[in-house]
Structures are given as structure tokens and as C-alpha cells.
N, CA, C and O atoms as a Maestro MAE file, in Angstrom:
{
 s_m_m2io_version
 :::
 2.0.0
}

f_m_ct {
 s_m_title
 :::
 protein
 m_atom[232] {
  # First column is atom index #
  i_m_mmod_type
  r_m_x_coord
  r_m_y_coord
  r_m_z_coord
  i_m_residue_number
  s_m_chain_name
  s_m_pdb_residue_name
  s_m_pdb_atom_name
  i_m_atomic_number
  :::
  1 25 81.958 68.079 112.285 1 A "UNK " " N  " 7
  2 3 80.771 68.854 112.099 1 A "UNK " " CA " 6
  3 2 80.797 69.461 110.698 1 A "UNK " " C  " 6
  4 15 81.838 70.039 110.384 1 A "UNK " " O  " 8
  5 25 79.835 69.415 109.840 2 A "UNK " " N  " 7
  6 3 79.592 69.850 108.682 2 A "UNK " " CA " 6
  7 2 78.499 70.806 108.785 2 A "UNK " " C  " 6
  8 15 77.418 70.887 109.367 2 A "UNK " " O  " 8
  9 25 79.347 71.632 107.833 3 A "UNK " " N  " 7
  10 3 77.988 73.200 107.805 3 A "UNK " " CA " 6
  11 2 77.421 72.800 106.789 3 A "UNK " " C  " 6
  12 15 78.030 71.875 106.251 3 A "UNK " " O  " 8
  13 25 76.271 73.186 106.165 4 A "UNK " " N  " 7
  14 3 75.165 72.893 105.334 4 A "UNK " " CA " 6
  15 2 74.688 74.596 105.078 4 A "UNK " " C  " 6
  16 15 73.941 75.313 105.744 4 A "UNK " " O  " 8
  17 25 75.665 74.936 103.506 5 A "UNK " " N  " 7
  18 3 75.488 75.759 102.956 5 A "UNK " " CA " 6
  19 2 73.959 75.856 102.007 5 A "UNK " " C  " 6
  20 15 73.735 77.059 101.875 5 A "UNK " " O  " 8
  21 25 73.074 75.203 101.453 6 A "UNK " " N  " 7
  22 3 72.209 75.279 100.909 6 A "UNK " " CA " 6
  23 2 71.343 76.044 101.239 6 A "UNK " " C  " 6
  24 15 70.195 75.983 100.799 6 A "UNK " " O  " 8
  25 25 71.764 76.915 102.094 7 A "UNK " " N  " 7
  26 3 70.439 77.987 102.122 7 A "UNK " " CA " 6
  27 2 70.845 79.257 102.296 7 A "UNK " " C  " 6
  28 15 70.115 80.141 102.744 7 A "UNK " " O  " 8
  29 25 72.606 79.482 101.783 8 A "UNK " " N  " 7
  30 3 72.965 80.322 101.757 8 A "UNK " " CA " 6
  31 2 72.498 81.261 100.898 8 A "UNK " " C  " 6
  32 15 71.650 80.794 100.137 8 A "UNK " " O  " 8
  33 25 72.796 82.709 100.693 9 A "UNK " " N  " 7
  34 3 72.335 83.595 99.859 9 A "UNK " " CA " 6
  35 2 73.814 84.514 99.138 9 A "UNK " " C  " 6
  36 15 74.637 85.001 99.912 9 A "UNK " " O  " 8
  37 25 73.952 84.626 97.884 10 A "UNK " " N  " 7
  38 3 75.513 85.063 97.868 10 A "UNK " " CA " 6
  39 2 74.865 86.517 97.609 10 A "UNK " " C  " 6
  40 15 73.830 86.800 97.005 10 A "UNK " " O  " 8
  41 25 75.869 87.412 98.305 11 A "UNK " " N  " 7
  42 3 75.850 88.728 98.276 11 A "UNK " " CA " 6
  43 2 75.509 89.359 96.663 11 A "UNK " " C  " 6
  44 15 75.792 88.936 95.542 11 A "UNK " " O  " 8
  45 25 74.623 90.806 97.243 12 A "UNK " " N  " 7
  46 3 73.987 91.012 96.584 12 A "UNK " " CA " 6
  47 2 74.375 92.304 96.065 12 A "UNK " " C  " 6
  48 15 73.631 92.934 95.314 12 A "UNK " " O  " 8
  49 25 75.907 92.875 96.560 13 A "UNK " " N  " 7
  50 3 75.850 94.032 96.387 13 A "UNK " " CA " 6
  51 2 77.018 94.140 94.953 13 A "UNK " " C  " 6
  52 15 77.736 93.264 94.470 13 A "UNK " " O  " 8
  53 25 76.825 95.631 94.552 14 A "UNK " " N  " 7
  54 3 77.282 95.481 93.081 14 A "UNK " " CA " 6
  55 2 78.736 95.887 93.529 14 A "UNK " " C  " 6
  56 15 79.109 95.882 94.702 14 A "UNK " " O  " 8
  57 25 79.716 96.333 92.158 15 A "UNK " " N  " 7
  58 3 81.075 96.681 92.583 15 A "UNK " " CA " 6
  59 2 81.299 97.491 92.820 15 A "UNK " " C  " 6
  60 15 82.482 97.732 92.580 15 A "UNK " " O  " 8
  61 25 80.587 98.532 93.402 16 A "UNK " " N  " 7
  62 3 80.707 100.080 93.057 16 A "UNK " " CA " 6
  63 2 80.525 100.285 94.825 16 A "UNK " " C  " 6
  64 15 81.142 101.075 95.540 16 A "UNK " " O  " 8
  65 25 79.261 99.096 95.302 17 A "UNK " " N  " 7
  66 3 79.066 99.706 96.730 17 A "UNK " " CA " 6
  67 2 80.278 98.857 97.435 17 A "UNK " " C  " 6
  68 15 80.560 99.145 98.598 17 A "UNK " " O  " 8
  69 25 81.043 97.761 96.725 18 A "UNK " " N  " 7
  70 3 81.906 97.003 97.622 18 A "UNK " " CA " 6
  71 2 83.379 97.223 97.860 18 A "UNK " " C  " 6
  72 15 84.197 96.683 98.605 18 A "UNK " " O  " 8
  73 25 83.463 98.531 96.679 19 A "UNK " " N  " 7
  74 3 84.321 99.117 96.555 19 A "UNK " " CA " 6
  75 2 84.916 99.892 97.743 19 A "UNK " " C  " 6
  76 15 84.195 100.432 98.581 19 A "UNK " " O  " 8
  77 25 86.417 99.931 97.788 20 A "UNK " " N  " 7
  78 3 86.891 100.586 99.398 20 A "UNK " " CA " 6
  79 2 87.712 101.880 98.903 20 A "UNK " " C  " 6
  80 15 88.409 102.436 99.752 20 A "UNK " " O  " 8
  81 25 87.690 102.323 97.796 21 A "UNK " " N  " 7
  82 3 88.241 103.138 97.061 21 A "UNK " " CA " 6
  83 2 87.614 104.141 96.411 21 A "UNK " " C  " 6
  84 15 86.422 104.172 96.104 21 A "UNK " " O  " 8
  85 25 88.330 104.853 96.234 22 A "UNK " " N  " 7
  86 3 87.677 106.465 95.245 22 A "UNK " " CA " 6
  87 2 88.404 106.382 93.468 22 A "UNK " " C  " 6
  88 15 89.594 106.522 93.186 22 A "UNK " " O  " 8
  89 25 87.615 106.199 92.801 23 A "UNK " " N  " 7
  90 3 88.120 105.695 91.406 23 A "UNK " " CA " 6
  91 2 88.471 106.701 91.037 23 A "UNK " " C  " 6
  92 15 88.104 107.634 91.751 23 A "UNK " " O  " 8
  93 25 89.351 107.090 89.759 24 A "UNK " " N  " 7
  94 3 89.272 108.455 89.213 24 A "UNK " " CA " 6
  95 2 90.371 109.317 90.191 24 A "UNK " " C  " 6
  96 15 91.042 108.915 91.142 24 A "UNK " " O  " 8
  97 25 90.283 110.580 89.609 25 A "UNK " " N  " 7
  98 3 91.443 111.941 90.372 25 A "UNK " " CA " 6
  99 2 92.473 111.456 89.924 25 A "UNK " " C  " 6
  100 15 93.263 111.357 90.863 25 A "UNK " " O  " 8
  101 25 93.164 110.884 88.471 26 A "UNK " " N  " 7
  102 3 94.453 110.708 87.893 26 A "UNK " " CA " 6
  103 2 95.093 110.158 88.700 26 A "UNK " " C  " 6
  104 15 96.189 110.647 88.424 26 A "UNK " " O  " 8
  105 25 95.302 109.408 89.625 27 A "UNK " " N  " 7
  106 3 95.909 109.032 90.557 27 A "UNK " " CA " 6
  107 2 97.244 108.403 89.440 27 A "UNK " " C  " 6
  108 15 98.396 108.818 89.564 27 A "UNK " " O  " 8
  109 25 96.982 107.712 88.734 28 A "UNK " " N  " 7
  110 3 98.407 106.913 87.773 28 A "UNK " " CA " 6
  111 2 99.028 108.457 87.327 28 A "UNK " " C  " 6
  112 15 100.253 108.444 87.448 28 A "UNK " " O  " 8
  113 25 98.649 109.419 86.977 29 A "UNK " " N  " 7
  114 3 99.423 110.325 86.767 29 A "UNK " " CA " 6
  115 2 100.163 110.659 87.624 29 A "UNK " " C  " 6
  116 15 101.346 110.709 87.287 29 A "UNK " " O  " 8
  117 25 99.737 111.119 89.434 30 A "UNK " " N  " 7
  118 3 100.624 111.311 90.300 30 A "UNK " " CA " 6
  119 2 101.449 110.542 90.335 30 A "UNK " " C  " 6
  120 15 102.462 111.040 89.843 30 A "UNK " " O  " 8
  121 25 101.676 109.130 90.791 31 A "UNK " " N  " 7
  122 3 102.566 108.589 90.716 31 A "UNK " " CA " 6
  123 2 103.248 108.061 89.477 31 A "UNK " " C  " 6
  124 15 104.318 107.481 89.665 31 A "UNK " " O  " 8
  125 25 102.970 108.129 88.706 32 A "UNK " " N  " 7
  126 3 103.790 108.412 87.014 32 A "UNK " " CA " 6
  127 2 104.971 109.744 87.755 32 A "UNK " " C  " 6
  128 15 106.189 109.663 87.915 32 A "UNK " " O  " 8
  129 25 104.284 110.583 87.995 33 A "UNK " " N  " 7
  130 3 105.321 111.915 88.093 33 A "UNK " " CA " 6
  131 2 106.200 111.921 89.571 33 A "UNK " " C  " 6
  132 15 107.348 112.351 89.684 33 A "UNK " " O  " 8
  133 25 105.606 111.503 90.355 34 A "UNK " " N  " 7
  134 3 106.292 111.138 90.754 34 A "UNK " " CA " 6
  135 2 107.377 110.159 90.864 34 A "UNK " " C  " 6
  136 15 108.452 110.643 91.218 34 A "UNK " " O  " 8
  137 25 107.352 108.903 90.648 35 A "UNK " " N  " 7
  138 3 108.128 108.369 89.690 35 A "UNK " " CA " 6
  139 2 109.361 108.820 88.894 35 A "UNK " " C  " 6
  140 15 110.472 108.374 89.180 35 A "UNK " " O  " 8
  141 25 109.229 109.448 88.183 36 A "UNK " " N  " 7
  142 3 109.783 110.190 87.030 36 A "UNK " " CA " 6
  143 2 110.594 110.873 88.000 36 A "UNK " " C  " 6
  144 15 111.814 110.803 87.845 36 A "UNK " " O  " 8
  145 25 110.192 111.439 88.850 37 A "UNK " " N  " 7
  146 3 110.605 112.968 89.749 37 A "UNK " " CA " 6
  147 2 111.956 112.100 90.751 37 A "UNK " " C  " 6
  148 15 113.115 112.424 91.013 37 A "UNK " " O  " 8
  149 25 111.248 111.086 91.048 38 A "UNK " " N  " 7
  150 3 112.892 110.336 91.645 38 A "UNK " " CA " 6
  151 2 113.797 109.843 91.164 38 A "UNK " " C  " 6
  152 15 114.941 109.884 91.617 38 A "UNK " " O  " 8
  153 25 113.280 109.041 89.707 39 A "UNK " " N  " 7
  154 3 114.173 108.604 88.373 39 A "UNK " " CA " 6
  155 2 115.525 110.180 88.213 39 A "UNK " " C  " 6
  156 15 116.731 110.017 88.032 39 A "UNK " " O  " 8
  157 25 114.891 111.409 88.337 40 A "UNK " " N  " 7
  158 3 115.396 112.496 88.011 40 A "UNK " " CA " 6
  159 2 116.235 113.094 89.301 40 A "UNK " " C  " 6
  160 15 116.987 114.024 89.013 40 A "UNK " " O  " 8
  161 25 116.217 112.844 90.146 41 A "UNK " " N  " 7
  162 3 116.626 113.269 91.208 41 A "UNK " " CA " 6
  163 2 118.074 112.226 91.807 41 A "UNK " " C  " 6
  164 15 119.090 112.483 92.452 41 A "UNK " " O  " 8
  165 25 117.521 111.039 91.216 42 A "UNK " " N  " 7
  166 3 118.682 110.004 91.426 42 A "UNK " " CA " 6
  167 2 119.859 110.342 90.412 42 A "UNK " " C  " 6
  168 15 121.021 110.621 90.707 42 A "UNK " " O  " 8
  169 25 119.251 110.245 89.067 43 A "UNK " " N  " 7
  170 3 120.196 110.641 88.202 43 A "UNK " " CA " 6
  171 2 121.136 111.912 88.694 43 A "UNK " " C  " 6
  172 15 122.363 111.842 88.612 43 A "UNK " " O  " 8
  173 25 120.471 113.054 89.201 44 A "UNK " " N  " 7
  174 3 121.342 113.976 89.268 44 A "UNK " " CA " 6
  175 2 122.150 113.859 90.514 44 A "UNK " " C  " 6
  176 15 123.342 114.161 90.575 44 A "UNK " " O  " 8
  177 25 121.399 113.379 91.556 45 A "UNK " " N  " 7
  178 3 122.868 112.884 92.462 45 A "UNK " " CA " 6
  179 2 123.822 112.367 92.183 45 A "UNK " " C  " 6
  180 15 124.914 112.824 92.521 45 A "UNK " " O  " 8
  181 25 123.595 110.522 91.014 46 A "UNK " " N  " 7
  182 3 124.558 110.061 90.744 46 A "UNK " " CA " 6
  183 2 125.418 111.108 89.976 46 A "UNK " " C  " 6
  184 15 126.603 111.207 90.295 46 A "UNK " " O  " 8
  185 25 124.975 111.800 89.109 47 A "UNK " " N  " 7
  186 3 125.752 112.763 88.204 47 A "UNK " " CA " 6
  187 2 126.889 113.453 89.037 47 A "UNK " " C  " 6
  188 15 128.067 113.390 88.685 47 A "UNK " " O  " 8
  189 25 126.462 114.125 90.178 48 A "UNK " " N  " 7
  190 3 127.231 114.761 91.149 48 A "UNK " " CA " 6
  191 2 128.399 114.320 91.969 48 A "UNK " " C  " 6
  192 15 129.400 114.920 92.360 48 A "UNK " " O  " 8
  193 25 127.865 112.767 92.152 49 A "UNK " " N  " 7
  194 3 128.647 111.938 92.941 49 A "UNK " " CA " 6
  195 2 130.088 111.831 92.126 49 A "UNK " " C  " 6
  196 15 131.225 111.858 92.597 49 A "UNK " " O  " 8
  197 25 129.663 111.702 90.754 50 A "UNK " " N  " 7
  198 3 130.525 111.330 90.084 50 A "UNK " " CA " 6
  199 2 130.507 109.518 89.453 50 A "UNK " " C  " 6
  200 15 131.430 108.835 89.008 50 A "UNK " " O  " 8
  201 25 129.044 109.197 89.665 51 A "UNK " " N  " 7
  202 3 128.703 107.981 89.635 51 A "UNK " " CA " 6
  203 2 129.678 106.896 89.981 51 A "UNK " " C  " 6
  204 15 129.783 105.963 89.185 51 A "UNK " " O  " 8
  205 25 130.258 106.903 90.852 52 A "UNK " " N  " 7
  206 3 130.920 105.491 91.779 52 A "UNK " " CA " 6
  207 2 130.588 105.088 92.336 52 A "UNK " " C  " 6
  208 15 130.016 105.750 93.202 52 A "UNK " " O  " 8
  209 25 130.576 103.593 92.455 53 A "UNK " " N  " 7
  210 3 129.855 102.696 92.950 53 A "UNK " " CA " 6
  211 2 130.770 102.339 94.074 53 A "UNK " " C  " 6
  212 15 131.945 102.127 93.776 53 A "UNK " " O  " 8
  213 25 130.384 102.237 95.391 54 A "UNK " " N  " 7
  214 3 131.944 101.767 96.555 54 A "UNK " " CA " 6
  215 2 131.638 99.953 95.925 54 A "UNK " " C  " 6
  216 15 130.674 99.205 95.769 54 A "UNK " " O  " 8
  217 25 133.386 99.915 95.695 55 A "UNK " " N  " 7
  218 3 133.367 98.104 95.480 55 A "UNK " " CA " 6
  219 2 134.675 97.503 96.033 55 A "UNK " " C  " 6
  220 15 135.789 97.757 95.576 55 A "UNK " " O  " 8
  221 25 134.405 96.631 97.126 56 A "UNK " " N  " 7
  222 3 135.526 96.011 97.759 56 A "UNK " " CA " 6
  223 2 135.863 95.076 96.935 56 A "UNK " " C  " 6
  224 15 135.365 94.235 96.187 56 A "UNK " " O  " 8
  225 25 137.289 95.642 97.450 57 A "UNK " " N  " 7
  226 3 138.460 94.185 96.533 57 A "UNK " " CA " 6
  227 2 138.676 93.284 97.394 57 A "UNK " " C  " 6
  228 15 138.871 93.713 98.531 57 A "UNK " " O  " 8
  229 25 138.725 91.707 97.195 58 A "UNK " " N  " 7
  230 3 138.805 90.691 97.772 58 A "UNK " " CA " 6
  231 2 140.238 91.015 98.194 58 A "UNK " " C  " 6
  232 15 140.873 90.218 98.885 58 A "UNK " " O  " 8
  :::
 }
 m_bond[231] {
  # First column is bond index #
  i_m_from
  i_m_to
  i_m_order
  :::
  1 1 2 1
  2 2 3 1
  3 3 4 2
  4 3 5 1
  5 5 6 1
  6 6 7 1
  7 7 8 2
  8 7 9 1
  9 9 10 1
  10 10 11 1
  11 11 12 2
  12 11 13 1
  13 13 14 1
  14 14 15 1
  15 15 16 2
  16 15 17 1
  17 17 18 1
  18 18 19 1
  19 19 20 2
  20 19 21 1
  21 21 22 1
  22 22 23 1
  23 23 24 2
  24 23 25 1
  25 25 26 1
  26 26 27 1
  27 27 28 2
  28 27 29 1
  29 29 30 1
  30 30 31 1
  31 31 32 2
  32 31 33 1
  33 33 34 1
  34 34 35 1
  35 35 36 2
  36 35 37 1
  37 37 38 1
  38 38 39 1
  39 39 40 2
  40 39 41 1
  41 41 42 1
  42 42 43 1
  43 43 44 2
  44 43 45 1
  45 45 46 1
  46 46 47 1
  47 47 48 2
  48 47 49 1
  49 49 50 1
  50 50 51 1
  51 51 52 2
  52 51 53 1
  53 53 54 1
  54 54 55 1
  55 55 56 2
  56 55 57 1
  57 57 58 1
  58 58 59 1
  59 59 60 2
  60 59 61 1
  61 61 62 1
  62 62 63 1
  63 63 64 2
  64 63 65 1
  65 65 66 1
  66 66 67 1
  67 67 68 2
  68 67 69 1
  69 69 70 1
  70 70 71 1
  71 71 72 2
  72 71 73 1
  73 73 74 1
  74 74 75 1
  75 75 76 2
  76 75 77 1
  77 77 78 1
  78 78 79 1
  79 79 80 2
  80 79 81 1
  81 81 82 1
  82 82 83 1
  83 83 84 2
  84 83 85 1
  85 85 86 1
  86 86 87 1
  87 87 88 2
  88 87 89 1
  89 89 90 1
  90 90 91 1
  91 91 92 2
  92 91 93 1
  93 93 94 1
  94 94 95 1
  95 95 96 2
  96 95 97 1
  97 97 98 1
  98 98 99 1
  99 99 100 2
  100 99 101 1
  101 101 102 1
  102 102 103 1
  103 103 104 2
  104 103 105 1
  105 105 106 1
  106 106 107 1
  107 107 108 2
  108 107 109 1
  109 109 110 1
  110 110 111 1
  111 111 112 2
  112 111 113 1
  113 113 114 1
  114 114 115 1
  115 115 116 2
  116 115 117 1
  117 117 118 1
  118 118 119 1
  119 119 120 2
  120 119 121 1
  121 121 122 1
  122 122 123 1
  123 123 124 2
  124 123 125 1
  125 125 126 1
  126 126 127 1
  127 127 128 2
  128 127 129 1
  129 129 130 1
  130 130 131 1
  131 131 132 2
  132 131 133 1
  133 133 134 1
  134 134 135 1
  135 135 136 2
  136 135 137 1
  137 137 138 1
  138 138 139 1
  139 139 140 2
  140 139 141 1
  141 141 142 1
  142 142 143 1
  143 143 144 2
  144 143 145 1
  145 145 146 1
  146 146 147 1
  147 147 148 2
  148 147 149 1
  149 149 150 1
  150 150 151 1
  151 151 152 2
  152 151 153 1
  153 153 154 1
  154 154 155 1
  155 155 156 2
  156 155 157 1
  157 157 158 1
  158 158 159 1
  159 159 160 2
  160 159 161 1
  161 161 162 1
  162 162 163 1
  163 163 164 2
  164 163 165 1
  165 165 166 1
  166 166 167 1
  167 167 168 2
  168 167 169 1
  169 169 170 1
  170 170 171 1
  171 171 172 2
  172 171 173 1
  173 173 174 1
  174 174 175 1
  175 175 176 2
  176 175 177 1
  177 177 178 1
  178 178 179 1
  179 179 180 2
  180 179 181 1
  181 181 182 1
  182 182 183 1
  183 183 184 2
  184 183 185 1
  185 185 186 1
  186 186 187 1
  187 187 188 2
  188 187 189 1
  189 189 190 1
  190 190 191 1
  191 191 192 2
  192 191 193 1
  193 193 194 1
  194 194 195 1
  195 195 196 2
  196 195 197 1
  197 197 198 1
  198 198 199 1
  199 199 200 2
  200 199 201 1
  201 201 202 1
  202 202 203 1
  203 203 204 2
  204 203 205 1
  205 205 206 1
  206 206 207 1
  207 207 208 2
  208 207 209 1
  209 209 210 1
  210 210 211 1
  211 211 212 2
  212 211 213 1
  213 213 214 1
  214 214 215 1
  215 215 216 2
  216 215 217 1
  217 217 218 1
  218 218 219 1
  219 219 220 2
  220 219 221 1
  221 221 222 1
  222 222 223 1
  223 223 224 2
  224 223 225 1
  225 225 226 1
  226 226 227 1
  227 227 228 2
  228 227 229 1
  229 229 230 1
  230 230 231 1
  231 231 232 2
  :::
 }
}
């Protein structure tokens, strides 16, 4: 069975209404800082730990 597109109509709506999102509110900044905020938080654990890595010897 073959469909017979020729009388289709392609959507008409622009990008703004097809959009599923809220543009804008810095959002790359939050997660920039956040980001950053775990980059910083890791570091200072490892710092604490004493940065050792557990490594088994064969």
C-alpha cells in the first residue's frame, strides 16, 4: 500500500510557537557556575584526600 502525499500541507507554524522551551534567563551561566562549583569542590576534596588514587598491584 502506498500513501499519496501530494496533497499534503507542511506545517505552518514558526519557531517560536514550536518551541518546547523558555529561551533566555542565563541559563549557560547557571550551569557555567555550576560547573565551576564542582570543578572546585572536587579539587578540594582531592586536596584533602591527599590526592591518591587506590591502584592495585598485579
Amino acid at each position: 500500500m502506498q500513501l499519496d502525499n501530494r496533497d499534503a500541507v507542511a506545517p505552518s507554524k514558526s519557531t517560536t510557537a514550536v518551541r518546547q522551551g523558555v529561551t533566555g534567563h542565563n541559563v549557560r551561566y547557571v550551569l557555567g557556575f555550576g560547573l565551576a562549583g564542582v570543578v572546585v569542590a572536587l579539587l578540594i576534596v582531592g586536596t584533602y584526600m591527599g590526592m591518591t588514587l587506590p591502584v592495585s598491584s598485579p
